[in-house]
N, C-alpha and C positions, 0 to 999 in steps of 0.2 A: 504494500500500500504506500501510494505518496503521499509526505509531508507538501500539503498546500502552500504552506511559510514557505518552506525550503525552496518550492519551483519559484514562487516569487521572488525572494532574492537570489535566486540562480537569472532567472531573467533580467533584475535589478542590475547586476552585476555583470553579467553583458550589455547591456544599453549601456555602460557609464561606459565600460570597457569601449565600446564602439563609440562612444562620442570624444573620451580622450584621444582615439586614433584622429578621429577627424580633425580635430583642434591642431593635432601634432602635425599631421598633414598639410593644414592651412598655415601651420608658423613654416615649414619648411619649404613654403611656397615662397610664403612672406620673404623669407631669404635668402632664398636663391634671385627674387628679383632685385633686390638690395643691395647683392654680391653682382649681379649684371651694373646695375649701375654705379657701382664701385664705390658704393657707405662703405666708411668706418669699422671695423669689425664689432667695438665695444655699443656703435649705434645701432647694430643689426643684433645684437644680444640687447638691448634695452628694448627695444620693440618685435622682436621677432620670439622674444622671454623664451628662447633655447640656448641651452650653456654654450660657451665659447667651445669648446673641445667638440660641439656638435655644426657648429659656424665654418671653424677651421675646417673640417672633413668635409664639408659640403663644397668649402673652396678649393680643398685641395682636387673631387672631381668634377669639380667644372674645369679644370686647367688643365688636366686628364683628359678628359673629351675634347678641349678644344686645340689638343694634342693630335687629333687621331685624321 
């Protein structure tokens, strides 16, 4: 037999899960257009609210791709 609570926050718990994907998604948009127009790093981490360590890597492959 199921726990009704239980499937509700199993479902809870995916919905957040899938909306912080989304958000994470839309800051790494944010910053890779940021990194195109060539802000600041510490400006694209003030607004784009992804650590610097995740800023760097996204620049390092864009300069990889535009390597190729």
């Amino acid at each position: 037999m199921f726990d009704k609570y239980a499937d509700e926050a199993i479902e809870a718990e995916i919905w957040l899960k899938g909306r912080e994907q989304g958000r994470d998604n839309r800051n790494v948009e944010k910053a890779l257009d940021m990194l195109a127009d060539d802000e600041p790093v510490e400006k694209i981490v003030k607004y784009s609210r992804l650590p610097e360590s995740k800023i760097l890597e996204l620049k390092q492959s864009l300069v990889m791709e535009t390597r190729k």
